[in-house]
N, C-alpha and C positions, 0 to 999 in steps of 0.2 A: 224376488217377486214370486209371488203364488201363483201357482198352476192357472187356478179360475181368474185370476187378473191378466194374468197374461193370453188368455185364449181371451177373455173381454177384450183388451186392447188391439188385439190385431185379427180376429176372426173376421171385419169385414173387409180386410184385404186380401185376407186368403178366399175369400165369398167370390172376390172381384175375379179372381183368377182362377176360378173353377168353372166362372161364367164364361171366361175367356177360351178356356179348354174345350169348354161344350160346344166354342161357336154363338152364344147368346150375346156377349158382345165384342165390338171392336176395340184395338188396343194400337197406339203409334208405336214402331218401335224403341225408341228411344226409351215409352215408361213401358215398356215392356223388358226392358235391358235393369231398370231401375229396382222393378216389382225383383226380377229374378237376385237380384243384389240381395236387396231386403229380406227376401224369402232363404237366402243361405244362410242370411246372416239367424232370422228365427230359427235354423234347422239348428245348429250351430249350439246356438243359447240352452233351444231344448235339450239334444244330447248333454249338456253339459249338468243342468239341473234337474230334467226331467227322463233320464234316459231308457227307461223302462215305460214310458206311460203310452197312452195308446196318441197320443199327440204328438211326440216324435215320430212316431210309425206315419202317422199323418201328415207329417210335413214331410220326410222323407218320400214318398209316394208320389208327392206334389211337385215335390222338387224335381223329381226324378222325369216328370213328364213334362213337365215345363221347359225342360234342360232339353229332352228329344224335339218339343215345338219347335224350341229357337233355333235348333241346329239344322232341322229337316228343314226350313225357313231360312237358311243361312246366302246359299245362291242369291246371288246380286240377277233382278235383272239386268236386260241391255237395257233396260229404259231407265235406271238409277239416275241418269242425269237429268233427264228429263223430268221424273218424278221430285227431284229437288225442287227445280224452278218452279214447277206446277205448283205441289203439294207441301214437302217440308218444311220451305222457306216463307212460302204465305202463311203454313200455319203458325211457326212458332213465332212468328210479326205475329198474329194475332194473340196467343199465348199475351206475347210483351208489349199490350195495348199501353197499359197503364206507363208502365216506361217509357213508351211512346212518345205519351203525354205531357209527363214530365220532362221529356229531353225537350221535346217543343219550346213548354213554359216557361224554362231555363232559359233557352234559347233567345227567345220572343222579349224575357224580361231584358235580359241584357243588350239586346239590340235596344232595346228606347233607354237603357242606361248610356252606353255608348253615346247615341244624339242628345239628347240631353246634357251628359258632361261637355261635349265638343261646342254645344249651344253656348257654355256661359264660362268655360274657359279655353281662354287664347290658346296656351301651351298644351292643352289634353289632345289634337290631334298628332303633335308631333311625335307627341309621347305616347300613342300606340301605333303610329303610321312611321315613322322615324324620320328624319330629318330630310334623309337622302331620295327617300320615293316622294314626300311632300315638293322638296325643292325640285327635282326632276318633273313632277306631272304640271308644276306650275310654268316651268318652262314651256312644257309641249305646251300648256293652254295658251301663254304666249304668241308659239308660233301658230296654232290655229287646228293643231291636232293632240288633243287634249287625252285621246288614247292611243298616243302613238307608242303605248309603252309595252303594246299586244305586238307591235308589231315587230320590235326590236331586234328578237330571240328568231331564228330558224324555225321550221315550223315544226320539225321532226324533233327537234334536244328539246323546244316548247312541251310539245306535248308527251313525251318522255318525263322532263323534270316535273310535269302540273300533276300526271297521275301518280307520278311515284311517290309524291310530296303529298297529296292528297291520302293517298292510301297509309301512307305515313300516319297521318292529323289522324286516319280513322280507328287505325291500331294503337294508336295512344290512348283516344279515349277509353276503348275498349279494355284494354288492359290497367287503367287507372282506376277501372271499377273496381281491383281489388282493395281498394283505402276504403272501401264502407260507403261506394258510391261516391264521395267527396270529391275524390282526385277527377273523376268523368262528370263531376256539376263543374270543378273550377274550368276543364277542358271547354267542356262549350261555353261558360258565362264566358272568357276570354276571347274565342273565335266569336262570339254576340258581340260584345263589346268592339271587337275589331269593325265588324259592317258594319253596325250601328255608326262609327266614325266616317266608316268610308263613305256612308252615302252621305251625310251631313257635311264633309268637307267637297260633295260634286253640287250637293243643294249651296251653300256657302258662294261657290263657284256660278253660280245659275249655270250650272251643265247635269243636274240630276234627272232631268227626263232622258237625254243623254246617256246615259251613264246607264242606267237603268235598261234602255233598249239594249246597249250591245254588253256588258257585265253579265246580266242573266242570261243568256244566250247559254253561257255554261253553268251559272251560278248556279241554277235554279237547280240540276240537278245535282252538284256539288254541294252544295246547300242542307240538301233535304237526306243526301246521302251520311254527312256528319253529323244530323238529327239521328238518323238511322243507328248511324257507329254509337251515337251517346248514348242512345236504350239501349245495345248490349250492353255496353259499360255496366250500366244502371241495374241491367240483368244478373250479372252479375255478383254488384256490391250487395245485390238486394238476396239473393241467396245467401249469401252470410250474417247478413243481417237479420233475416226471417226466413228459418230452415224449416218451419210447419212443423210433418208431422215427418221428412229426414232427419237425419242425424246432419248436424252441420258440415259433414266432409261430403257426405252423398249432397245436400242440397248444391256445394258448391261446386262439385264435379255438373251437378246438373246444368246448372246456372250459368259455367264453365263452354260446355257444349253447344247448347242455345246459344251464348249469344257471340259465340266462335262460326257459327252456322250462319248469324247474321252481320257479319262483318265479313266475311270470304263473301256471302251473295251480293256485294255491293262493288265487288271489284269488278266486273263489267259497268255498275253506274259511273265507278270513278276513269274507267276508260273511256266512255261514250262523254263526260264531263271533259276530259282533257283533251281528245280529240277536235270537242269545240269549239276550245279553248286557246287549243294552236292551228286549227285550220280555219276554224270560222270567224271568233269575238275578232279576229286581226284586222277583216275586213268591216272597219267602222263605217262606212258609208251605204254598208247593206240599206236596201229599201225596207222600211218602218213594218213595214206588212209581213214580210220573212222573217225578219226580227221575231216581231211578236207571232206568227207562228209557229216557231220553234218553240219558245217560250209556253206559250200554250201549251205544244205536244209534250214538251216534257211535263209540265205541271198537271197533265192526265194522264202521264203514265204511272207520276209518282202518287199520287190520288189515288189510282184506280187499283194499285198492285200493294200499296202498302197500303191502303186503308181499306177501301170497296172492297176487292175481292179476297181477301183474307177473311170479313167478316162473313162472305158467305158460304166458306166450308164449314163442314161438318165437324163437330170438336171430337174429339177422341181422348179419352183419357187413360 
């Protein structure tokens, strides 16, 4: 590449980072980790082809104070933990709207895939629900406690085995996103398809308002959490798939990061989920009102933290 192609091509990245120096703008760390990558890798290219010219003098220079910012910058606050939940975590959800999205729509389709297949054939409930939780719940309905199957397990190995299984579902997806996104769309259409089943076999039953009150109790945050896990997935596959204006190894380190940031943020939701799951869904007789206020509180926190108030920080680039 020529001298004047190559200062054309990447002068307004080196612009971005001299604004950054001066203090004129802000920068997240993470692409501020990215920019310094890219900018060794320019210094790099120059010496090699241009090593006399005054454009390595200038990328060296750059480089060189760049490399002081980040280091003199290096100290963690005490508030790092804090500054996650606050700030990192809502922003890069907002960053991965679109994934969001996606994981949703994925999601959403295959739940009315689900009821619909289980609508018009006999055998499709068994054959995602399997035989043995099918004949066991029809049992309980039988005896007059149609979820007595919360109650079974202890409450302590319950909620042990729901979050660690949970947490499980979420790193699968998340890591599946390396197939090009495919493997974290089959990931959710599959868990779709499963609810989709499961509430058309309590509708089936006429016990789905039932079913509905005390199931979401936990679901709802569990639920919305494996929405969650699937946009990193998505995050992910979608860096290798579309590296811009990275190199494809930097986009998928990036991609990598993100959405490892937002799969770790979600293991308090899968604990606060399993909790409910084994101390509260157990007690089916809750009054209808506690029920659905729970339900409620979850479904604004998950509302307001992954959708509201992500979009109203500041973007940083």
């Amino acid at each position: 590449m020529r001298e004047a192609a190559f200062l054309k091509q990447n002068a307004p990245k080196w612009k971005n980072l001299e604004s950054y120096l001066a203090g004129r703008e802000k920068m997240a760390p993470d692409d501020l980790a990215d920019f310094f990558i890219q900018l060794t890798d320019d210094l790099s290219y120059a010496r090699t082809f241009y090593p006399k010219s005054n454009t390595t003098k200038y990328l060296n220079t750059l480089t060189a104070k760049l490399h002081q910012e980040i280091y003199r910058n290096k100290r963690e606050s005490h508030n790092r933990f804090l500054t996650f939940w606050k700030v990192e975590l809502p922003r890069t959800i907002k960053q991965a709207r679109a994934e969001l999205f996606y994981a949703f729509a994925i999601f959403g389709v295959a739940i009315s895939i689900g009821g619909i297949s289980a609508a018009n054939d006999d055998t499709f409930v068994r054959l995602i629900l399997g035989d043995s939780y099918v004949n066991q719940t029809l049992e309980n309905i039988k005896s007059g406690d149609p979820m007595r199957i919360y109650k079974e397990m202890h409450q302590i190995d319950m909620f042990l085995g729901i979050t660690f299984n949970n947490i499980r579902v979420a790193f699968l997806a998340f890591v599946a996103g390396v197939l090009l996104s495919f493997g974290t769309a089959l990931v959710l259409f599959y868990n779709g398809v499963m609810l989709g089943v499961f509430h058309y076999f309590f509708y089936e039953q006429d016990l789905l308002n039932s079913a509905l009150r005390t199931i979401w109790i936990h679901g709802t945050l569990e639920i919305s959490a494996i929405i969650v896990a699937g946009a990193a997935g998505l995050v992910i596959g979608n860096s290798l798939l579309f590296p811009g204006t990275y190199t494809r190894k930097q986009s998928f380190m990036r991609g990598a990061r993100n959405g490892l940031k937002m799969v770790v943020g979600l293991v308090p939701v899968f604990i606060t989920a399993g909790f409910l799951e084994g101390f509260v869904t157990r007690y089916t007789n809750t009054p209808t009102w506690l029920s659905l206020a729970i339900i409620a509180g979850s479904l604004a926190f998950v509302i307001y933290y992954f959708i509201v108030y992500p979009l109203g920080l500041e973007e940083v680039e």
